[in-house]
C-alpha positions in Angstrom: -116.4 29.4 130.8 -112.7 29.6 132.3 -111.9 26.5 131.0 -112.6 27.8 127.3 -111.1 31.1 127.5 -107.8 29.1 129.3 -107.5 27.1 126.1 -107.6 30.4 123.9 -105.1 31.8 126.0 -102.9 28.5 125.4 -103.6 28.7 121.4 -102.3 32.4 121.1 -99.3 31.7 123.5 -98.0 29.0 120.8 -98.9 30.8 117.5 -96.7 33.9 119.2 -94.1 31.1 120.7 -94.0 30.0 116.4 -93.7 33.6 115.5 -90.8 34.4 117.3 -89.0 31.1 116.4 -89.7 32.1 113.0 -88.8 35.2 113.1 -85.2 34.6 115.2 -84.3 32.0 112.6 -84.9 33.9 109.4 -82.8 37.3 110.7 -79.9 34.5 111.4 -80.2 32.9 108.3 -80.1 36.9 106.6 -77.0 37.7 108.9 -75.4 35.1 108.0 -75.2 35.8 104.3 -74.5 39.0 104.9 -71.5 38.3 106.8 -70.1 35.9 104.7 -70.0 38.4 101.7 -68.0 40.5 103.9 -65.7 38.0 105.0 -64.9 37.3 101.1 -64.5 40.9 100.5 -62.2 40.9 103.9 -60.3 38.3 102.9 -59.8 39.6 99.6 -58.1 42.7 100.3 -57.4 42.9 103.5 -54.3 39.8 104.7 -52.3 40.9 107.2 -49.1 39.3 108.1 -45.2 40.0 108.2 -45.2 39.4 104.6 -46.2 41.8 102.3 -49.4 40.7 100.4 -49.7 39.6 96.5 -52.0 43.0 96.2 -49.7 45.5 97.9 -46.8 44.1 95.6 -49.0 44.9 92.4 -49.6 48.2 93.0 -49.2 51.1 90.2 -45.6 51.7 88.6 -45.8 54.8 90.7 -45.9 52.9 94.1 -43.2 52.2 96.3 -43.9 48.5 96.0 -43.8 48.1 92.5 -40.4 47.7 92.5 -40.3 44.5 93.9 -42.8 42.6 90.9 -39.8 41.2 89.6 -38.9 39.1 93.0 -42.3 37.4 92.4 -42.3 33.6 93.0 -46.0 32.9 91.9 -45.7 29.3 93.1 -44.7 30.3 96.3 -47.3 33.3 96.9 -50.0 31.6 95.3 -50.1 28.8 97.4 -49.3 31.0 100.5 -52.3 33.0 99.9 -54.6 30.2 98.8 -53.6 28.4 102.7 -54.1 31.8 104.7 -57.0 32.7 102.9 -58.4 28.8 104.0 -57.5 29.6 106.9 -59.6 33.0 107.4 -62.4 31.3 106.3 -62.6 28.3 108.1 -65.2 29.5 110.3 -67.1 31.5 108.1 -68.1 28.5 106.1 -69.9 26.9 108.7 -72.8 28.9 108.4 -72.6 29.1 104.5 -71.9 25.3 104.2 -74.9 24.5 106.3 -78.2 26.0 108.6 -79.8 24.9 111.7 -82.8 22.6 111.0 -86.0 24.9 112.5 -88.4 22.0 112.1 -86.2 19.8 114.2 -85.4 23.2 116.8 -89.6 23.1 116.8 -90.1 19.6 117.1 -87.3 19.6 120.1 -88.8 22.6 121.8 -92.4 21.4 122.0 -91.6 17.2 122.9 -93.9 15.7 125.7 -90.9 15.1 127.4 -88.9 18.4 126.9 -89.8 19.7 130.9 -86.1 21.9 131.5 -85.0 22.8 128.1 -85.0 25.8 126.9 -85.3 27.8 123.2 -81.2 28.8 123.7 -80.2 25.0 125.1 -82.2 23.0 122.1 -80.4 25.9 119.3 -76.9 25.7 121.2 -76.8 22.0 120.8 -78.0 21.6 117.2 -75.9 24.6 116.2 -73.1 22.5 117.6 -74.1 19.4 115.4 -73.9 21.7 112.9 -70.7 23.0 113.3 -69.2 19.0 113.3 -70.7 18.5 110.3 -69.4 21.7 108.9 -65.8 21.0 109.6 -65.9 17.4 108.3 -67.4 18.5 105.0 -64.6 21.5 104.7 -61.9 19.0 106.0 -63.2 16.7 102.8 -63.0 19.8 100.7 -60.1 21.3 101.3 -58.2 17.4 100.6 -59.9 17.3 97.7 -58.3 20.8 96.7 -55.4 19.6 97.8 -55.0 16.6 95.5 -56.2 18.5 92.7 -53.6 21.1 93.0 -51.3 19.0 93.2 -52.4 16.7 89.9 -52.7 20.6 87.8 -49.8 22.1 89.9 -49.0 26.1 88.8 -51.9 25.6 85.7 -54.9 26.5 88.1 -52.9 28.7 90.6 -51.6 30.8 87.9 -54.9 31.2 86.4 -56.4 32.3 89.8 -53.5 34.8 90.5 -53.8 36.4 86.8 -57.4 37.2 88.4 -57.1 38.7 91.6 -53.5 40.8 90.5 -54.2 42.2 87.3 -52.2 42.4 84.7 -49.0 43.1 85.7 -48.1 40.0 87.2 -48.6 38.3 84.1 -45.3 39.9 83.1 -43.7 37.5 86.3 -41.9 34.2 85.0 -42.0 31.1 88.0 -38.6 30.7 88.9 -37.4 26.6 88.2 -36.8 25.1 91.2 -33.3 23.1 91.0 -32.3 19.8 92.3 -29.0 19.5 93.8 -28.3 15.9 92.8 -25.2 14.4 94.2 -23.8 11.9 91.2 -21.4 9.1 92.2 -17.9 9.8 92.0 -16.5 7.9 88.8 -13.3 5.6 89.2 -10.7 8.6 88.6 -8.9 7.4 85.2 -5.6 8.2 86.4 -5.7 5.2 88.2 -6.1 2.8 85.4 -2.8 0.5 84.6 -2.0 1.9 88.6 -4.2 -0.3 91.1 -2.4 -2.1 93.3 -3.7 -5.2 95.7 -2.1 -5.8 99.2 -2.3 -9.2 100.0 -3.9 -10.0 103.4 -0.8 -12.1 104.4 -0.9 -14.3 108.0 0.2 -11.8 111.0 3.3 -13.6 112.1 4.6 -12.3 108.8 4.1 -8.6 109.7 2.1 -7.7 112.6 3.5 -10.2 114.8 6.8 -9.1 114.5 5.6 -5.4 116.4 3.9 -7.1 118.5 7.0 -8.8 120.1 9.0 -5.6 119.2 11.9 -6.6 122.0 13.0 -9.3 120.5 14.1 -7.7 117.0 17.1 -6.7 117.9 19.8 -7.6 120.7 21.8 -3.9 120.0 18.6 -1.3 119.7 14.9 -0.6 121.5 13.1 -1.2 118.3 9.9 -0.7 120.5 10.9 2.9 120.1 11.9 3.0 116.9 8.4 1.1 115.9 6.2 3.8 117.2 4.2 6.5 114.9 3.6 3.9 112.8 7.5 3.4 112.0 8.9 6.7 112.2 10.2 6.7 115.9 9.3 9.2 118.4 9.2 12.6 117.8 12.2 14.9 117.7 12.0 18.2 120.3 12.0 21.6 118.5 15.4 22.8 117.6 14.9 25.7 115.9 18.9 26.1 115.0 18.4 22.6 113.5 15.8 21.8 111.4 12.0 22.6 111.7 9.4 23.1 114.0 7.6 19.9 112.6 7.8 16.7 110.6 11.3 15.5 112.2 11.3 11.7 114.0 14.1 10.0 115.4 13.9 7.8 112.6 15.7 3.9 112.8 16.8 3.2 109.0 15.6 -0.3 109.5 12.1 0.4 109.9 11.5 1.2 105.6 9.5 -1.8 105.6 7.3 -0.5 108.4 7.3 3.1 106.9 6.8 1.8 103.3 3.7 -0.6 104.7 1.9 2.2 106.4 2.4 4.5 102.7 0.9 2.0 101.1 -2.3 1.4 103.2 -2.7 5.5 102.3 -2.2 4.7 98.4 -5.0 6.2 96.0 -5.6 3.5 93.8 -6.0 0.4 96.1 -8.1 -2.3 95.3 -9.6 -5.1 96.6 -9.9 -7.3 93.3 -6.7 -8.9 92.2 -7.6 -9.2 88.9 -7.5 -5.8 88.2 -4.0 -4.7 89.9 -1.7 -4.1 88.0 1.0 -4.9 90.6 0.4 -7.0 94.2 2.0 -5.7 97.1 3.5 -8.3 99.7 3.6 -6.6 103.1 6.3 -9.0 104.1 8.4 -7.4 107.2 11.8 -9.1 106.0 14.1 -6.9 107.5 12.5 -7.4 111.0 12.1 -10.8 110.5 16.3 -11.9 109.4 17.4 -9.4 111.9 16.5 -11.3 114.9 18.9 -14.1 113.7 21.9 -12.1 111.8 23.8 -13.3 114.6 22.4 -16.8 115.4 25.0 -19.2 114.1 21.9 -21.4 113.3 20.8 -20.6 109.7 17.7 -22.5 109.4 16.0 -20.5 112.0 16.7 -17.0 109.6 15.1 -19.1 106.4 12.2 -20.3 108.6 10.0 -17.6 108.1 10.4 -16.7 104.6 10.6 -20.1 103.2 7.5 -20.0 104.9 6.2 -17.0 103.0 7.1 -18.0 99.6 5.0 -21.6 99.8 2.2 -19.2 101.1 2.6 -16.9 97.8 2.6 -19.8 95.2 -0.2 -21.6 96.7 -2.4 -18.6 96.1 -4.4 -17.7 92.9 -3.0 -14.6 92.2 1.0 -16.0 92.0 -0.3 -17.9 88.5 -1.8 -15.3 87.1 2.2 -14.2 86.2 3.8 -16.4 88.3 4.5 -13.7 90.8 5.9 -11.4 88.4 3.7 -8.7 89.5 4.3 -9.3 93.2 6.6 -6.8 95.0 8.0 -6.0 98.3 10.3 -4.1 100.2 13.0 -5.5 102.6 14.4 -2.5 104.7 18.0 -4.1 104.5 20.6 -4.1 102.1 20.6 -7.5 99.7 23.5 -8.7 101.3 21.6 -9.9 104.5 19.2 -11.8 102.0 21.9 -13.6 99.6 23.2 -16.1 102.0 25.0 -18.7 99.6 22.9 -21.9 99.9 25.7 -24.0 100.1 27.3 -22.3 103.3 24.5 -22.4 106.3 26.7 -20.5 108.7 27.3 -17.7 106.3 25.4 -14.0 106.6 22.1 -13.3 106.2 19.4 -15.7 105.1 18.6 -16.3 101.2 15.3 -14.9 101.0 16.6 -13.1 97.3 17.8 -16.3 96.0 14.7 -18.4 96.2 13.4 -19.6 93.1 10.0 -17.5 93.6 12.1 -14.4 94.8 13.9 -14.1 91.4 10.5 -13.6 89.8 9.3 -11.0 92.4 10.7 -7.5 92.1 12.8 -7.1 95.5 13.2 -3.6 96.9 16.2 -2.7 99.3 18.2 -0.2 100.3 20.8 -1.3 98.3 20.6 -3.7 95.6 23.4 -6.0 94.1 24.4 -4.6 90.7 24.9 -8.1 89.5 21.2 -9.0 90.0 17.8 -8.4 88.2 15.4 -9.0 90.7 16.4 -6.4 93.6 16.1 -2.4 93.4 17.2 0.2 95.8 15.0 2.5 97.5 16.3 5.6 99.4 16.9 4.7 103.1 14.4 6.8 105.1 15.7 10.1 107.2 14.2 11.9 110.1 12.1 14.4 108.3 8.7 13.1 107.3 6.7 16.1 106.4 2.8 16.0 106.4 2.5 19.2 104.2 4.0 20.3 100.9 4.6 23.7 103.2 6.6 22.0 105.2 9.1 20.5 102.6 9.3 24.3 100.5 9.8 25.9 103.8 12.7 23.0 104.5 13.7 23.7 101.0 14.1 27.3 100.6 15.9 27.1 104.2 18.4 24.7 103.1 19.2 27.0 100.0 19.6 30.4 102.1 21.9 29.0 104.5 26.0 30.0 104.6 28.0 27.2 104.5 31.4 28.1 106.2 32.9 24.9 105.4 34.8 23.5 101.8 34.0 19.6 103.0 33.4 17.4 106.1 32.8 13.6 106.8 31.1 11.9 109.3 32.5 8.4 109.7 35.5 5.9 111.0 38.4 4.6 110.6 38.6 0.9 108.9 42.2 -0.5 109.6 41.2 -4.1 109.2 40.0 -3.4 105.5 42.4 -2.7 103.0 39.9 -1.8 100.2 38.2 1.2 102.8 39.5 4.6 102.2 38.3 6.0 105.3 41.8 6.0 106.7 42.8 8.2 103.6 39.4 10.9 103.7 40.3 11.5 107.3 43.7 12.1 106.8 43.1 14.4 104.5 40.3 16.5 106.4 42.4 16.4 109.5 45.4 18.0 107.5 42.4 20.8 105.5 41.8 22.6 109.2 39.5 24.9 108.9 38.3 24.1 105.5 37.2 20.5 107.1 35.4 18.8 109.7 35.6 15.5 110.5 32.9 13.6 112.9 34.2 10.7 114.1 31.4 7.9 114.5 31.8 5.1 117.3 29.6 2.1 118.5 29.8 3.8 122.1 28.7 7.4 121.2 26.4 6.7 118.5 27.3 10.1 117.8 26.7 9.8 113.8 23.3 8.0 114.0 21.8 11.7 115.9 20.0 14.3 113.7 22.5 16.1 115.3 24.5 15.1 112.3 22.6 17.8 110.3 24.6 20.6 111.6 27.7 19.8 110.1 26.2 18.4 106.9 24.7 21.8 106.9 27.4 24.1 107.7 29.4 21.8 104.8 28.9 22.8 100.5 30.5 18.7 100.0 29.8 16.0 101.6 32.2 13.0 101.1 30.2 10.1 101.1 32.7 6.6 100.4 31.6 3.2 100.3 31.6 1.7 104.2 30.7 -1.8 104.8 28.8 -1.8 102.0 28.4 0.7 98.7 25.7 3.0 100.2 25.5 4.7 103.6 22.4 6.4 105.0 24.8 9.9 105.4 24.2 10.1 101.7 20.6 10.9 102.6 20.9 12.8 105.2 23.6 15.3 103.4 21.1 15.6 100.7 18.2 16.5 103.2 21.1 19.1 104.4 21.4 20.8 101.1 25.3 19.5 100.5 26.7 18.4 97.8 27.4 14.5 97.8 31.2 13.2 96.9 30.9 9.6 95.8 34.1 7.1 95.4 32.2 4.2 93.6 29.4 4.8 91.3 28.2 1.9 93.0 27.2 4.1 95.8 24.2 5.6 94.2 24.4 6.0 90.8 23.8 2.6 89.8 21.5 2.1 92.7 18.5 4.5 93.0 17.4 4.7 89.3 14.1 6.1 90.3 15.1 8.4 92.4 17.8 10.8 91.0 19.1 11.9 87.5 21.2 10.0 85.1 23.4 12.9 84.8 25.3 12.7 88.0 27.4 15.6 87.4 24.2 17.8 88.1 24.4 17.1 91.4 27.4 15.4 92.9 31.3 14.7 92.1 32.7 11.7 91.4 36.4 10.9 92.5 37.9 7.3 92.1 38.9 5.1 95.0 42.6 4.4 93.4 43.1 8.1 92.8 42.2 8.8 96.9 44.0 5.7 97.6 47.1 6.1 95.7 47.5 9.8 97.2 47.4 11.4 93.4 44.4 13.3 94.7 43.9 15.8 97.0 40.5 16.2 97.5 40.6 20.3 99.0 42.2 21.1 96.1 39.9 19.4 93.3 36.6 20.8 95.0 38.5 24.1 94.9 39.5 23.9 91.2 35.5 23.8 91.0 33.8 27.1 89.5 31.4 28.8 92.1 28.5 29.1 89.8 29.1 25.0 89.0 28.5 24.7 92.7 25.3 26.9 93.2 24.0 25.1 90.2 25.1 21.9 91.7 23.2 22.7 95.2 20.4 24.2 93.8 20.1 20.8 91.8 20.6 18.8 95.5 18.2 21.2 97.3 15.5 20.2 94.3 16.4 16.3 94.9 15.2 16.6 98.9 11.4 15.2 98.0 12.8 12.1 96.1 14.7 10.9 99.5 12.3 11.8 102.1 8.9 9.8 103.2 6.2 11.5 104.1 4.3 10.9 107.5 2.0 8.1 106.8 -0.7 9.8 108.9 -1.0 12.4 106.5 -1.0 13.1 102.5 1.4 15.4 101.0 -1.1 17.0 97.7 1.3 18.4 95.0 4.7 16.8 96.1 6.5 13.2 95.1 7.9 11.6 97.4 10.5 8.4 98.0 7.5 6.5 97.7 5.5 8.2 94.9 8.3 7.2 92.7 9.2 4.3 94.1 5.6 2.7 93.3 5.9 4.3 89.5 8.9 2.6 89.1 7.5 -0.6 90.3 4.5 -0.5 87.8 6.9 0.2 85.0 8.8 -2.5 85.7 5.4 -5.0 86.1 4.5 -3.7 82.8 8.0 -3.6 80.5 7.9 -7.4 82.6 4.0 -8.3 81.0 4.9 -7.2 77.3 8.3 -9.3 77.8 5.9 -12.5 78.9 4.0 -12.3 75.3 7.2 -11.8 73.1 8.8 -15.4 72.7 12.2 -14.4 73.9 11.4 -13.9 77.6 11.8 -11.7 80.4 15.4 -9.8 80.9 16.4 -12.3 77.9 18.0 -8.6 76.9 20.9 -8.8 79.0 23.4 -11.4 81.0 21.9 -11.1 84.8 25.8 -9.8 85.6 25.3 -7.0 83.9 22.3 -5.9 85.4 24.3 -2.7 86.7 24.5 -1.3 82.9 21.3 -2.3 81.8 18.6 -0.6 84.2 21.2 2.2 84.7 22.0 3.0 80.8 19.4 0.8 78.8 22.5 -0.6 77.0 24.9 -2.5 77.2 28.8 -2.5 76.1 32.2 -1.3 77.3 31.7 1.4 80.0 33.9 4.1 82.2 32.8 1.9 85.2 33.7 -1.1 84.7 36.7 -1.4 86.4 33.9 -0.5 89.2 32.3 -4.1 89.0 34.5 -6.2 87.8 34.6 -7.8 91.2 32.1 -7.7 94.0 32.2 -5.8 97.0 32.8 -7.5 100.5 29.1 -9.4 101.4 28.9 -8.1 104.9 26.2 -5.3 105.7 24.9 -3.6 109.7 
C-alpha cells in the first residue's frame, strides 16, 4: 500500500513539474512580444545622440527646429538613422527572430542521465544556442540590406524617410555629391615652335672641366668663381652699395656656366629631339681654350673642340639640319676662337672657323661683325636676382638716386696702341675736376674688376665706355646696372653687337661720339654732354634704368615670374634665328644667300644692306687680341 500511494505522489509531482514549465515558457514567449513592440515604438521616436534627430528637425513651422529643414542631406540622415536604429535593435531581435525549443527544454530536463542539471542550467544553455543562431541570421540580414541598398541607393531610403517624417521633408532636394577630379595638365601651347633639347654631351666637355677647376686659369681661383652654380660667392651686405640680396662676385668668364645652369631651369625642355625646335650644346668652350691661351702649343687648345664637333656630326640629330639648329654659348669673345688655321702659334684656338661651327649659331660676348655664325650675348654682372621684387626695388633705386657727377671712366692708359683713345678720355676727365672722375684700373689692384666700381658708375649721369682691347668691355654692363648713361666711340661696341638685347634706336639710351673726333682733339667731351638738354637726359636714363633686366641673369636656383631676362631673350633670339634659318633651307637660294658674310654687321643690325653712317667703322678689323 505505500508502494502505490509513492507512485501517485511521483505522477502528480511531474504533471505540476509540466505545468510550471508550461506555464514559465508561455509568460516568456508573451513578454517577449510585448517588449519588442515597445522597442519599435522606442526606437521610433526616441534616438538620442549628439545629433539632432530626423523627427526633431521636422517639427511644426512654429518650432524652433524647423528652421533648419532646408540643411537636410536625406542621404546622409537616412542612412545614419537606418545604422543606429540597427543598432538599437540588435538585441531585441533575438527573441523575435527565434524561441527556445520547450520540447527539447523537456526532453533535456527529464534524460536518464540528467542527475545535476537544473530547470535554469538546461534554459541558460539553449537560450544561448539561441542567441548564436540569432545573430548569424541578423548578421545575414543586415548584408543582405546592405547590398540592396546599395543596388536601389536613395530610391528605397527616400521612400522610407517620406514615411516616418511627413510631409515636409518631401520639400528637401538631396544635395549632388561632387568629385574633385584632378585632369592632367595639357602641354602649355606657348611652348609649341619653343622646345629645346640639351644634348647629353661626354663630361670632359663640361663637367670635367669644374671638376679640375684649378687648372682653368694660371691668373684667377676659378674654384671660387665656379661656385653657386657659376655666379661666385656671395657679396656681404653693403647697404650704401647695392642691395641686401641677389649680388655675387661674379667672374665674366663663367657665362657658359651661368647660361648652362638657365637652361637646365627652361620651361619648355624636352627630351625628344625631334620635336625641338633648337638643340642646346652645353659645350664649356671658354673654360676649355682658356687653359691654353697662353700655351705656345696650339694643337693642345683645338684638342678638345675638334673633339666635340666629330661627336656632334656623328649623331642623329646633326642631319636632321645639319646642325643648323644646334647652339651654344662660348663665355669669351670670338677673338679667342678664330685662330687663323694657317698660323698654329697665333691666339686662341678656331673653334668658330670649323666647318661644322659655321652652321651652328655661336653665342659670345662679343661677336665679329664680319661673321654670320656668332652673336653677342650681354656679359653677366654681379646682380642675379631671384625675384622680380628684387630687380623693381634695384630699379626704382637706381632712378631716385643724385648723381653729383657730369661723367667718369674706369679704365687705363694704352701707350703701346696707337688706335686706343684711353690716353685722350683721361686727359680730358683729369682736366673736368670736379665734373669727372677717373678710376684708374691696374693688373695689381684689380681695382676695376670690384662691385666696388658701382659707386662711381652710380654717382656718374655718363659713363664713357671706349673700345679696349677689343670693341666691348664688361663696364658697359655694369654702368647700365648703375643707371648711367653709356658713351660709346665705335658702334661696334654694342650697337652692332647685342641685337636682342637693346633698341635699334641708340639715341634713346646712349651718345655716340666718334673715335677721330676724341682723337683729333676737335671734341671736348664736358662740353658736348653739357650742350645736352636735361629733360633729353632724364628721358635718356629713364630709358637705361628700363634696359637693367635685358643685361642681368637671374639666379639659376630660382625663377624670376613676370620679368625677361639676358637669357629670356637671348633664347627668343636663338629660335628666331633656327626658324628664319629652316624656311631659308626650303627656298632654293640658301641660307644667308641674302647678304656677303662681310657685311653681316648691316644685315642682322638694319635688315638691309647699302651705304651706311658706319662704315668708315668696319672698313678694317679691329686688333684680334681679347683677356
Amino acid at each position: 500500500m505505500t508502494g502505490k500511494c509513492l507512485c501517485r505522489s511521483q505522477s502528480w509531482y511531474i504533471v505540476f513539474i509540466s505545468f510550471l514549465i508550461w506555464f514559465t515558457s508561455f509568460y516568456l514567449y508573451s513578454s517577449s512580444i510585448t517588449f519588442g513592440k515597445r522597442g519599435d515604438s522606442f526606437l521610433g521616436n526616441n534616438q538620442t545622440g549628439s545629433s539632432e534627430s530626423l523627427y526633431d528637425v521636422s517639427i511644426d513651422e512654429t518650432g524652433a527646429k524647423s528652421s533648419h529643414v532646408e540643411d537636410v542631406t536625406i542621404e546622409d540622415n537616412v542612412e545614419k538613422a537606418i545604422d543606429e536604429t540597427e543598432n538599437e535593435r540588435r538585441h531585441i531581435n533575438v527573441y523575435m527572430d527565434g524561441d527556445i525549443d520547450i520540447d527539447q527544454l523537456i526532453a533535456s530536463l527529464m534524460s536518464d542521465n540528467n542527475e545535476t542539471e537544473t530547470f535554469e542550467t538546461i534554459s541558460s544553455k539553449l537560450l544561448e544556442q539561441e542567441l548564436r543562431n540569432a545573430k548569424d541570421y541578423n548578421r545575414g540580414r543586415r548584408e543582405r540590406v546592405r547590398r540592396t541598398r546599395k543596388r536601389n541607393k536613395i530610391k528605397p531610403v527616400a521612400a522610407a524617410l517620406s514615411r516616418s517624417i511627413g510631409k515636409k521633408v518631401d520639400k528637401v532636394v538631396p544635395k549632388r555629391r561632387k568629385q574633385n577630379v584632378v585632369k592632367p595638365e595639357p602641354i602649355p601651347s606657348s611652348c609649341l615652335g619653343r622646345y629645346i633639347f640639351i644634348h647629353d654631351i661626354p663630361r670632359k666637355f663640361n663637367q670635367d672641366l669644374l671638376d679640375n677647376c684649378k687648372s682653368l686659369s694660371v691668373f684667377t681661383d676659378m674654384c671660387d668663381s665656379a661656385l653657386n652654380l657659376g655666379l661666385g660667392s656671395a657679396l656681404p651686405s653693403k647697404e650704401n652699395l647695392y642691395s641686401k640680396t641677389g649680388w655675387f662676385s661674379t667672374n665674366q668668364f663663367l657665362l657658359e656656366v651661368i647660361f648652362h645652369n638657365r637652361m637646365k631651369q627652361y620651361r619648355c625642355l624636352t627630351n625628344e629631339s625631334s620635336l625641338a625646335a633648337a638643340i642646346y650644346v652645353p659645350y664649356y668652350a671658354g673654360l676649355d681654350v682658356g687653359r691654353y691661351l697662353w700655351d705656345r702649343l696650339g694643337f693642345r687648345r683645338d684638342h678638345d673642340a675638334v673633339e666635340l664637333v666629330k661627336w656632334l656630326a656623328g649623331r642623329p640629330e646633326w642631319t636632321k639640319m645639319w646642325g643648323r639648329n644646334h647652339f651654344l654659348v662660348a663665355g669669351r669673345i670670338n677673338w679667342d676662337f678664330r685662330r687663323d688655321p694657317k698660323n698654329v702659334s697665333d691666339w686662341g684656338n678656331g673653334l668658330l672657323n670649323f666647318p661644322e661651327s659655321k652652321n651652328m649659331t655661336m653665342l659670345v660676348i662679343e661677336s665679329s661683325p664680319w661673321n654670320n655664325n656668332n652673336f653677342a650675348i650681354p656679359y653677366p654682372t654681379n646682380f642675379h636676382p631671384s625675384k622680380d621684387d628684387n630687380v623693381f626695388q634695384w630699379q626704382n633705386r637706381m632712378r631716385r638716386l643724385k648723381r653729383r657727377l657730369l661723367f667718369s671712366f674706369a679704365g687705363a692708359r694704352r701707350p703701346n696702341r696707337d688706335e686706343s683713345i684711353h690716353n685722350e678720355i683721361i686727359d680730358q676727365c683729369l682736366a673736368s675736376r670736379k665734373k669727372c672722375r677717373f678710376l684708374e684700373c691696374d693688373d695689381q689692384s684689380q681695382r676695376c674688376s670690384k662691385p666696388e666700381n658701382l659707386m662711381l658708375f652710380q654717382s656718374s649721369i655718363f659713363c664713357l665706355q671706349p673700345p679696349g682691347d677689343s670693341y666691348t668691355r664688361r663696364s658697359i654692363f655694369d654702368s647700365i646696372l648703375a643707371g648711367c648713361i653709356p658713351v660709346f666711340f665705335h658702334p661696334g661696341s654694342t650697337y652692332v653687337q647685342y641685337i636682342w638685347h637693346f633698341p635699334k634706336d641708340y639715341t634713346q639710351y646712349s651718345v655716340l661720339i666718334p673715335t677721330n673726333a676724341v682723337k683729333s682733339g676737335n671734341v671736348k667731351i664736358e662740353k658736348l654732354l653739357q650742350r645736352i638738354p636735361r629733360e633729353k637726359t632724364t628721358a635718356m636714363r629713364d630709358e637705361v634704368v628700363k634696359l637693367i633686366p635685358n643685361v642681368i641673369y637671374a639666379d639659376p636656383a630660382s625663377k624670376l615670374e613676370t620679368i625677361e631676362d639676358a637669357f629670356d631673350l637671348t633664347v627668343k633670339g636663338v629660335l628666331d634665328r633656327v626658324e628664319t634659318i629652316r624656311k631659308q633651307m626650303k627656298d632654293t637660294k640658301g641660307v644667308n644667300s641674302e647678304f656677303p658674310e662681310q657685311e653681316s654687321w648691316k644685315y642682322f643690325t638694319f635688315g638691309k644692306l647699302g651705304s651706311h653712317e658706319w662704315d668708315p667703322f668696319f672698313s678694317s678689323k679691329l686688333v684680334k687680341h681679347g683677356t
